[in-house]
C-alpha positions as CSV (number, residue, x, y, z in Angstrom):
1,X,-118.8,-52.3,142.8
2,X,-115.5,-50.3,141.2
3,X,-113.1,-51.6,138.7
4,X,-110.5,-50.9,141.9
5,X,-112.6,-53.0,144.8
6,X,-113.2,-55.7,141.8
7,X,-109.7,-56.0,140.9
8,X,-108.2,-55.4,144.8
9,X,-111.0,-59.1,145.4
10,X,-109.7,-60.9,142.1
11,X,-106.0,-60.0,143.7
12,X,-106.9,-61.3,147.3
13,X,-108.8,-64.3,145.3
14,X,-105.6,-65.1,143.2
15,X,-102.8,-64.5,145.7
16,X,-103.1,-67.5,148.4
17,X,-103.5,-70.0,145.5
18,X,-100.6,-69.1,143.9
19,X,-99.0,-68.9,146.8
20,X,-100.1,-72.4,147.7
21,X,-99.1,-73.6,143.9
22,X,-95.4,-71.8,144.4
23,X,-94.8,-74.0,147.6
24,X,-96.2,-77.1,146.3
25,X,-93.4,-77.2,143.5
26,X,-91.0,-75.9,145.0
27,X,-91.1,-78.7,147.2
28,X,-91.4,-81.3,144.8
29,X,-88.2,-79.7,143.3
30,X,-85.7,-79.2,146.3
31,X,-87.3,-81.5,148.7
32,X,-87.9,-84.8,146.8
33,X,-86.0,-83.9,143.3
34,X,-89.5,-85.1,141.5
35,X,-90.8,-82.0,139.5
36,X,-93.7,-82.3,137.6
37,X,-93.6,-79.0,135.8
38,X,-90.9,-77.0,133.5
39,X,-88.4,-75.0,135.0
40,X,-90.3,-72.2,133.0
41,X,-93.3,-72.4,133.8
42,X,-92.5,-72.4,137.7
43,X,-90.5,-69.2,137.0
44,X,-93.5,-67.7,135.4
45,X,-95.3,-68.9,139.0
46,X,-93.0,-67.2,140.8
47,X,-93.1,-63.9,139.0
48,X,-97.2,-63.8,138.6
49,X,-96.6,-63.9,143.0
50,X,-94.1,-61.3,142.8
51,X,-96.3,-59.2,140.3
52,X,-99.2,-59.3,142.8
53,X,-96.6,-59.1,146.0
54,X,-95.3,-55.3,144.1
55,X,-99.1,-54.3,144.2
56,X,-99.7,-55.3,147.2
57,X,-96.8,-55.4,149.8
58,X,-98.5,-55.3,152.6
59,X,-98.9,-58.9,152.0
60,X,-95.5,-59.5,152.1
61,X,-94.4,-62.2,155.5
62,X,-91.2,-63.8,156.2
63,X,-93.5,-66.7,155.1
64,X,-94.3,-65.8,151.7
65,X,-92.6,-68.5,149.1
66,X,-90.9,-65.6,147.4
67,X,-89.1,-64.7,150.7
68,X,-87.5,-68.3,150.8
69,X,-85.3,-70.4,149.2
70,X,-85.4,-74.0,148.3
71,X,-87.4,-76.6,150.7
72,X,-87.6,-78.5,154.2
73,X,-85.2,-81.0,155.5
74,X,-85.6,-84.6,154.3
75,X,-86.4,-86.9,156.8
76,X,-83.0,-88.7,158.7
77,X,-81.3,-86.0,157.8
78,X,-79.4,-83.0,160.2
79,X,-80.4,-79.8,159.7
80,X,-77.4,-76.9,159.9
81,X,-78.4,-73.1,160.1
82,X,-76.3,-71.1,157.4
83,X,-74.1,-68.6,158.7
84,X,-74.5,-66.3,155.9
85,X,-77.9,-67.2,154.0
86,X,-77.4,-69.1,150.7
87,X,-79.7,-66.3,148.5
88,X,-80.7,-67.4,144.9
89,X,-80.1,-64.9,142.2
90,X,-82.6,-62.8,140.1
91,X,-83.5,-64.6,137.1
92,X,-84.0,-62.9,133.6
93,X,-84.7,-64.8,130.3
94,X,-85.0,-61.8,128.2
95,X,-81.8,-59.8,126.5
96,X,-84.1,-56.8,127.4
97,X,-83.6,-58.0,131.4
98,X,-79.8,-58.0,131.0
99,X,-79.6,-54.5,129.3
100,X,-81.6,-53.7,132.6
101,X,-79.6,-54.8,135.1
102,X,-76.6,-53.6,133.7
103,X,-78.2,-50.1,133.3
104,X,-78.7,-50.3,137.2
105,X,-75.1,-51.3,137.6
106,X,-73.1,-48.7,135.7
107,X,-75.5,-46.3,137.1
108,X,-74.6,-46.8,140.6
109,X,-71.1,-47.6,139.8
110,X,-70.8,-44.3,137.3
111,X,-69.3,-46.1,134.7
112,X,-70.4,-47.9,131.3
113,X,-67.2,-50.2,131.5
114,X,-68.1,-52.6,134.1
115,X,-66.2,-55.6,134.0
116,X,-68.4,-58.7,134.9
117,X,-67.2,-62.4,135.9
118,X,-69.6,-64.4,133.3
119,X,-70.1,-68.0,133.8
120,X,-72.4,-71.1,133.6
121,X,-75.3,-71.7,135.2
122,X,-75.0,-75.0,136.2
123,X,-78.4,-77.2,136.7
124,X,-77.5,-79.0,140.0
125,X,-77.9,-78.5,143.8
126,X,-76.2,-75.7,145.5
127,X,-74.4,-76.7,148.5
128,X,-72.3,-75.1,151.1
129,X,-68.0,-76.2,152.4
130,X,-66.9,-74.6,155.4
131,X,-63.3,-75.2,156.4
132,X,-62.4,-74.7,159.7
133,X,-58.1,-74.2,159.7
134,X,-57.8,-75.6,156.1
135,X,-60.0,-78.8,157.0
136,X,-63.3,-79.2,155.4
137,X,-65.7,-79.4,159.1
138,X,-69.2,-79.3,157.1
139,X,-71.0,-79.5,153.7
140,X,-74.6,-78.4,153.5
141,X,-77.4,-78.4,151.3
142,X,-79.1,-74.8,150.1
143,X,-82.3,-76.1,152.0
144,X,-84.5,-73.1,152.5
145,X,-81.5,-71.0,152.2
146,X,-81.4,-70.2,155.8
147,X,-81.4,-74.0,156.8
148,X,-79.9,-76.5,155.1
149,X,-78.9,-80.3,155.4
150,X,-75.7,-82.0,156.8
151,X,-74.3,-84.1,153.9
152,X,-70.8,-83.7,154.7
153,X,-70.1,-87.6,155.0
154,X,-71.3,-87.3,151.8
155,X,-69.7,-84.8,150.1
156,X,-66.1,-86.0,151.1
157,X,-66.7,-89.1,148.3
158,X,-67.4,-86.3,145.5
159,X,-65.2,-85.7,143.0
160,X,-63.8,-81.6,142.9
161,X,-64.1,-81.4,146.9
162,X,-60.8,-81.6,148.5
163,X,-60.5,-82.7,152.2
164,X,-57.5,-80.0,152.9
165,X,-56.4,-76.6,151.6
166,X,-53.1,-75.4,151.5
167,X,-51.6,-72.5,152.4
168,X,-50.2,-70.3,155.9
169,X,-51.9,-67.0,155.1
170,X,-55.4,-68.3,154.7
171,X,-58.7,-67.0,157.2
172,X,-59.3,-69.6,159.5
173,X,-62.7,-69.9,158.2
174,X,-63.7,-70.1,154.6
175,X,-66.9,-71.2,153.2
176,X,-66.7,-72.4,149.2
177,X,-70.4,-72.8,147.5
178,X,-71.4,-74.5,144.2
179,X,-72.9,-76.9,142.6
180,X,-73.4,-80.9,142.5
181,X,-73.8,-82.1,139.4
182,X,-73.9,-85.8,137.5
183,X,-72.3,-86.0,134.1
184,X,-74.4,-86.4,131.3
185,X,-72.3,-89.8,130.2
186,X,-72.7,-90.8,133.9
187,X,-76.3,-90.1,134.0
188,X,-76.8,-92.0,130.4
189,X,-75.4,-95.1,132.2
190,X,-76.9,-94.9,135.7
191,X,-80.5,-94.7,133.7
192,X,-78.9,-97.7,131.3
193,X,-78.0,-99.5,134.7
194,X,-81.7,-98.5,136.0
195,X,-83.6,-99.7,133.0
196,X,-81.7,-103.3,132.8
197,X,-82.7,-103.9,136.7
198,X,-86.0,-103.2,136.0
199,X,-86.1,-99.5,137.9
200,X,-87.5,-96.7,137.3
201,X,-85.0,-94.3,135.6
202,X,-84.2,-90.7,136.7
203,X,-85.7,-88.0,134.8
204,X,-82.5,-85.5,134.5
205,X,-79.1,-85.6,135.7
206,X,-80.4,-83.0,138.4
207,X,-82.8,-85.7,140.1
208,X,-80.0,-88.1,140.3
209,X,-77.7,-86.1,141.5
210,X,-80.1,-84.4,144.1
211,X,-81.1,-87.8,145.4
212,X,-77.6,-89.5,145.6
213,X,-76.4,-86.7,147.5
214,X,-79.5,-86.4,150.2
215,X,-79.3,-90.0,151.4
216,X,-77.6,-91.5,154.3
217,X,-75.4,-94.1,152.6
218,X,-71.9,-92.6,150.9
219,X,-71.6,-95.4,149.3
220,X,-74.8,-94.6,147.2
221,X,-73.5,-91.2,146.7
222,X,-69.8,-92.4,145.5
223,X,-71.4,-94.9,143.6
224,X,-73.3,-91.6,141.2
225,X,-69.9,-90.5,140.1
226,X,-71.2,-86.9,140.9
227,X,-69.2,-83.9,140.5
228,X,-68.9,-80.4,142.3
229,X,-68.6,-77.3,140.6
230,X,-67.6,-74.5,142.5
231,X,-68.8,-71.2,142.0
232,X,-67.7,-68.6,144.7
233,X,-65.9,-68.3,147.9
234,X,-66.9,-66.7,151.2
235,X,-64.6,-65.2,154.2
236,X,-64.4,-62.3,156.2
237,X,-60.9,-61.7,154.6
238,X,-60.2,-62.4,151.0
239,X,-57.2,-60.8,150.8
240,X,-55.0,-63.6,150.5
241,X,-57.2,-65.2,147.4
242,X,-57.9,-61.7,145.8
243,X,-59.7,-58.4,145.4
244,X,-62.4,-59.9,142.6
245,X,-64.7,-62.6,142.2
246,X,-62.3,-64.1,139.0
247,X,-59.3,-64.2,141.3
248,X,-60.5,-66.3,143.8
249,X,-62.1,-68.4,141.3
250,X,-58.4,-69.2,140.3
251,X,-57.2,-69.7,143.8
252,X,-59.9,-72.2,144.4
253,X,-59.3,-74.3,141.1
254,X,-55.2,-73.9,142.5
255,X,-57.1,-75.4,145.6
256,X,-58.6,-78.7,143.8
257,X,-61.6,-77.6,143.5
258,X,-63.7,-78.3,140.4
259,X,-64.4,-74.8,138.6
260,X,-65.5,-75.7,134.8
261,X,-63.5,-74.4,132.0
262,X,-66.3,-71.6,130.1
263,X,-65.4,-68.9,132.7
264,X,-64.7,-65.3,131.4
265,X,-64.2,-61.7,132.5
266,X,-66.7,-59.4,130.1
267,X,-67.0,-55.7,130.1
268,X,-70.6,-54.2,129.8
269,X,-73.7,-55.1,128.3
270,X,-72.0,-56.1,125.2
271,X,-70.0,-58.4,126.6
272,X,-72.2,-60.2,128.4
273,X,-74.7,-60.7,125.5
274,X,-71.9,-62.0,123.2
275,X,-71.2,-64.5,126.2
276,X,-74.5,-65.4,126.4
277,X,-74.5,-66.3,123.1
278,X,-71.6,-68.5,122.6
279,X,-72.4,-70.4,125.9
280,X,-75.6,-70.7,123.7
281,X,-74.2,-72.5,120.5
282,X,-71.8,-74.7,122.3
283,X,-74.1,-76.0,125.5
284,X,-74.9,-79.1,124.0
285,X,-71.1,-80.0,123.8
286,X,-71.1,-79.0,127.4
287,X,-70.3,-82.2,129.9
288,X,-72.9,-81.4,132.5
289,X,-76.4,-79.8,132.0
290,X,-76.8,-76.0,132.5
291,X,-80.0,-74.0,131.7
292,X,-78.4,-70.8,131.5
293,X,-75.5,-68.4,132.7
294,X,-74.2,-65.8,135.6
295,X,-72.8,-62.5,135.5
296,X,-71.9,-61.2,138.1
297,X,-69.9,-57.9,138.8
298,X,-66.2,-58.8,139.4
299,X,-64.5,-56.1,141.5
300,X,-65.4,-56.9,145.7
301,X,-65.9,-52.9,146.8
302,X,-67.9,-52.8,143.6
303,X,-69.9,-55.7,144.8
304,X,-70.2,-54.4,148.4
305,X,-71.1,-51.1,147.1
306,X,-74.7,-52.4,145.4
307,X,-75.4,-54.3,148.2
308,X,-78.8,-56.5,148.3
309,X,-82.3,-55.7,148.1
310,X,-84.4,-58.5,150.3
311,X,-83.3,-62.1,148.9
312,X,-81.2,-61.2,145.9
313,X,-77.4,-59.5,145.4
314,X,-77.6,-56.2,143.1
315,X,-74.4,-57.3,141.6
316,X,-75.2,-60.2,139.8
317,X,-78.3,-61.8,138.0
318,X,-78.8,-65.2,136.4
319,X,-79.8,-65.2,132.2
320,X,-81.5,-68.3,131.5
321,X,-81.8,-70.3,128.2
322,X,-85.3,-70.3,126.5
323,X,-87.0,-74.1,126.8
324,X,-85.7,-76.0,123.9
325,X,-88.0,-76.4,121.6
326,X,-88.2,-78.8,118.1
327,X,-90.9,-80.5,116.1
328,X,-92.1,-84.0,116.3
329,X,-95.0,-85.9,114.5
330,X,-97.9,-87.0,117.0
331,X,-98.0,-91.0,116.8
332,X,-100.8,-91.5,119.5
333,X,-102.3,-90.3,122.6
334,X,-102.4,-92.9,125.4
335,X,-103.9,-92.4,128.8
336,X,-101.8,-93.3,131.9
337,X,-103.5,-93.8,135.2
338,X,-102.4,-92.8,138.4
339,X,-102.6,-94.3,142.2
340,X,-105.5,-91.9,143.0
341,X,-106.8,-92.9,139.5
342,X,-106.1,-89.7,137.9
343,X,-106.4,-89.9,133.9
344,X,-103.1,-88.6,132.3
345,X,-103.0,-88.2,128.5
346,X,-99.4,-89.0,127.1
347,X,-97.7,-88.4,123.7
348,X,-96.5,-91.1,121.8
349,X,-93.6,-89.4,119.2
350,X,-91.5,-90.1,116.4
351,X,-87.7,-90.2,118.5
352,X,-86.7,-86.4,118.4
353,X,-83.4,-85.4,120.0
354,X,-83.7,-82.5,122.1
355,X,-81.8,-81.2,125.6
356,X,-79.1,-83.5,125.2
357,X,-81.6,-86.7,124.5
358,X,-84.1,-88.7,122.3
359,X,-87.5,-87.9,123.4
360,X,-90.5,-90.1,122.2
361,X,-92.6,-89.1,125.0
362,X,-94.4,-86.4,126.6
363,X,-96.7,-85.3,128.7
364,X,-100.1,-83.3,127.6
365,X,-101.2,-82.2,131.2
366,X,-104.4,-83.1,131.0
367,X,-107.7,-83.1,128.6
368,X,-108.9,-79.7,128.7
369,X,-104.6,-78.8,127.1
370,X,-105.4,-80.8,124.5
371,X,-108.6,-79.1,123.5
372,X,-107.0,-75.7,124.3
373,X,-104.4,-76.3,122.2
374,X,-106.2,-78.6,119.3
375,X,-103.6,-81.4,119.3
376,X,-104.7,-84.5,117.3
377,X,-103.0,-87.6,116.3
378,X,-100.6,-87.2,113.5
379,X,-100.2,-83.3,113.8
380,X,-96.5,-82.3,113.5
381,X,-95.9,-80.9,117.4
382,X,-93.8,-78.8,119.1
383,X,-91.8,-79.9,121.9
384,X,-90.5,-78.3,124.5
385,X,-87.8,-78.9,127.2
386,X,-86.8,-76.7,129.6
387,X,-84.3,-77.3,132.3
388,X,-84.3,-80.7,131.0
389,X,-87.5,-81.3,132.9
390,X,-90.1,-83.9,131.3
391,X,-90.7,-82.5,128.1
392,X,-94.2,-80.9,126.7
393,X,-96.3,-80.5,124.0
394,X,-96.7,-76.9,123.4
395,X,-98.9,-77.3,120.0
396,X,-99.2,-78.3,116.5
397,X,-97.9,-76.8,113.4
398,X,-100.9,-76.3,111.8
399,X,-99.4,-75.7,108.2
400,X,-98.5,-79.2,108.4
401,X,-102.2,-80.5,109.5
402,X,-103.4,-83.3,107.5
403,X,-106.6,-81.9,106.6
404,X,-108.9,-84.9,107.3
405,X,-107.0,-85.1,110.8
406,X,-109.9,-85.9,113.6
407,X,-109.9,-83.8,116.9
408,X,-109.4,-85.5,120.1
409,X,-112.5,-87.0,121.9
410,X,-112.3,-86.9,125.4
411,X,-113.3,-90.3,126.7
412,X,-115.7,-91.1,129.3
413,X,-114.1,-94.3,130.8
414,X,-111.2,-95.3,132.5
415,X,-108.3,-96.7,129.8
416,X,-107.2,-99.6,132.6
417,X,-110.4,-101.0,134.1
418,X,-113.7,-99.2,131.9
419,X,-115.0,-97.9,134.8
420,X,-116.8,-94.2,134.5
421,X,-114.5,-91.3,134.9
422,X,-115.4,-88.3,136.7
423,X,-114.4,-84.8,137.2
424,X,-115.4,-82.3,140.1
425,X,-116.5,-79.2,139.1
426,X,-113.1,-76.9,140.3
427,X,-111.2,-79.7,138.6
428,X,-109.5,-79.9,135.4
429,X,-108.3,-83.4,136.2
430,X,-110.7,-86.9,135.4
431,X,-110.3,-89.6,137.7
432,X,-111.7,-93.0,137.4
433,X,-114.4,-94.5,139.3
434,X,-113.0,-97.8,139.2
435,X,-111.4,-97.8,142.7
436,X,-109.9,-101.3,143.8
437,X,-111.3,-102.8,140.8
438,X,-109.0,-100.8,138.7
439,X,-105.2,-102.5,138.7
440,X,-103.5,-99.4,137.6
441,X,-104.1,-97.8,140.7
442,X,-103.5,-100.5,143.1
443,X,-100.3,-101.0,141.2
444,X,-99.5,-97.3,141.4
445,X,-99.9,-97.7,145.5
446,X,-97.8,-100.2,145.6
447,X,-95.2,-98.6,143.7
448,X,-95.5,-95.3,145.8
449,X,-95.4,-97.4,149.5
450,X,-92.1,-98.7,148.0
451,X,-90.6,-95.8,146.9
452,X,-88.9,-93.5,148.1
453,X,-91.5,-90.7,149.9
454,X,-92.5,-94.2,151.7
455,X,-90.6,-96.8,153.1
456,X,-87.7,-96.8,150.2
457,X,-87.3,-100.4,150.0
458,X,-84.4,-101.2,147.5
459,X,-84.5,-104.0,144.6
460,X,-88.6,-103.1,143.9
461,X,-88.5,-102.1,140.1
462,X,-91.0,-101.8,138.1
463,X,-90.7,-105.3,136.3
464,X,-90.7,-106.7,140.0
465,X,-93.4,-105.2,141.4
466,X,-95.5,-105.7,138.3
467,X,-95.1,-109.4,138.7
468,X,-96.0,-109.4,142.5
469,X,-98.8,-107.7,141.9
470,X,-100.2,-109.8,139.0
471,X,-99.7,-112.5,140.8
472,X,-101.1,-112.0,144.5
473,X,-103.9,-110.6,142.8
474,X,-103.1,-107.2,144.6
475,X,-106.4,-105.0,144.6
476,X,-105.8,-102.4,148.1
């Protein structure tokens, strides 16, 4: 067999798994606002599929998770086709990556003084406001960028929308997109208000905000204090707002529309890196979360002059934030058990403030991480944070090892119920044996049938359904 036919099989062997992985979390982050990885390491997903997809385009469909945007519509409610798709933007992380795109810019353009809008890159869901003869008619979610979700009961209770525009010389329809986003001070009470009725609290502002806005009760959603953040405005004429993408920006916070204050016009590369950079120092001053910022070239001929290559604009690009990252000391390792009996290792740590927030948690993935990485009680970690997802340990500083430290022994039975664990041999993952005997997972079931993938019953937090369950002797 050839190096070529070996690697072309690894490829073919690789491809549909990743593929598979790709959907799986992007569904758990636009459908049901629950991820379970960092934002990094699902863009490192999705470039290891476009990496393979460059080799290989014949493998390219309309179906292919990099062709899409975003996730299915929830259940109850309406779905609403997009008249122009909602596309997501090229992400970069590296300086290198900007210096790129603007090489590609001022060569098409013929000029090293292109003037970019530059602005943040707010960590909330995108949604869509068509007006229809200065009356907002619909707000949709992003969905899969093609389809998308009626929430315009919803949207009419949020704060930055207004119900009317003004003006005689307007296109009779307009479409404004942005962002919904929950304050930080907001979300710090909504969890305070969570944790004193005994629910579960929302991981990020993001999931709170996601959730409020995708349910069929305004009420809920008005109750979230959420925000929207607009970020550019649509219409076959834009005359009457302006020629660039910073003038209408203007026009819609003379509109009422919520805008944020850290928006600049930048010329070239060294502009935008010196943007990038001061958005940098100040983001945790910032009200809202971001996890990154925009540029985007300002002038509209200039814009319509790059054009789009498959999903994404030429003109603009989106320069995240590395994961926040600080050191923590390594208290303890507990397990946590799952409904399906799954054996999660957790990190007990000293209270470190990162992202915005104390952490004193965070997750280890599983077993095999923690030999991988050589994590033992009492090391001095690092912690990372990214998209103020659930943070992660990344690894100990080994200069500050206590040298009589003891590595991590991997146990054999289940932390809840003592039962055997086992593993399957394409698994990473230990589960417990212990089945109905094991209350952990009986208590897990109940919590998911509850919740809200289920029958999203309200008043069932976890102090509540803790006590039911101790108490019937629940065990299916």
């Amino acid at each position: 067999m050839t190096i070529e036919l070996h690697t072309q099989l690894i490829d073919e062997e690789r491809y549909p798994i990743l593929c598979q992985s790709l959907r799986l979390h992007a569904s758990l982050y636009y459908v049901f606002d629950d991820p379970i990885i960092l934002d990094s390491e699902y863009d490192d997903l999705f470039r290891a599929v476009q990496a393979l997809e460059a080799i290989h385009p014949d493998w390219v469909t309309p179906e292919s998770p990099t062709q899409k945007v975003g996730g299915k519509i929830r259940d109850g409610l309406k779905s609403v086709t997009h008249e122009r798709p909602m596309l997501s933007l090229p992400t970069k992380t590296k300086s290198t990556d900007a210096h790129a795109f603007h090489e590609s810019v001022k060569k098409e353009l013929g000029t090293d003084a292109v003037a970019y809008t530059a602005e943040l890159k707010y960590d909330g869901l995108a949604i869509s406001l068509k007006y229809e003869h200065n009356t907002l008619v619909r707000a949709a979610t992003r969905g899969d960028g093609t389809t998308g979700e009626d929430v315009t009961l919803n949207a009419l209770v949020i704060a930055g929308v207004p119900r009317t525009l003004t003006g005689n010389d307007l296109p009779e329809d307009i479409e404004v997109r942005g962002e919904v986003v929950m304050l930080r001070s907001d979300f710090q009470a909504l969890n305070a208000a969570q944790q004193e009725a005994g629910k579960k609290a929302f991981v990020n502002p993001r999931n709170a905000a996601a959730g409020a806005l995708r349910v069929l009760d305004p009420k809920i959603t008005e109750a979230r204090k959420l925000v929207f953040l607009g970020y550019t405005v649509l219409a076959d004429d834009l005359e009457s707002m302006g020629s660039t993408h910073s003038e209408t920006m203007v026009w819609m916070k003379q509109q009422g529309f919520s805008t944020g204050e850290e928006r600049r016009v930048v010329t070239g590369e060294k502009g935008m890196l010196e943007y990038y950079d001061h958005i940098a120092t100040i983001r945790a001053t910032l009200p809202y979360e971001i996890d990154g910022v925009v540029y985007k070239v300002d002038n509209f001929e200039d814009q319509e002059k790059l054009g789009f290559i498959s999903r994404e604009p030429r003109w603009a690009i989106a320069h995240k934030f590395p994961p926040e990252r600080v050191l923590s000391k390594l208290l303890a390792i507990d397990i946590q058990v799952g409904r399906s009996g799954v054996q999660t290792p957790v990190a007990r740590l000293e209270p470190t403030f990162v992202g915005g927030v104390f952490v004193s948690n965070a997750t280890l993935h599983n077993f095999d991480g923690i030999k991988t990485k050589d994590v033992r009680v009492g090391d001095y970690v690092y912690i990372e944070r990214s998209g103020d997802v659930i943070p992660a340990v990344v690894g100990p500083e080994l200069s500050k090892r206590d040298p009589n430290s003891l590595a991590f022994s991997v146990p054999s039975a289940c932390s809840c119920c003592g039962s055997a664990l086992s593993q399957e041999d394409d698994e990473v993952a230990m589960f417990c044996t212990g089945g109905s005997i094991c209350s952990a997972q009986s208590l897990g079931r109940l919590e998911h049938f509850v919740g809200r993938r289920m029958m999203e019953l309200d008043g069932w937090g976890d102090k509540v359904l803790s006590a039911l369950h101790d108490q019937l002797g629940i065990t299916q």
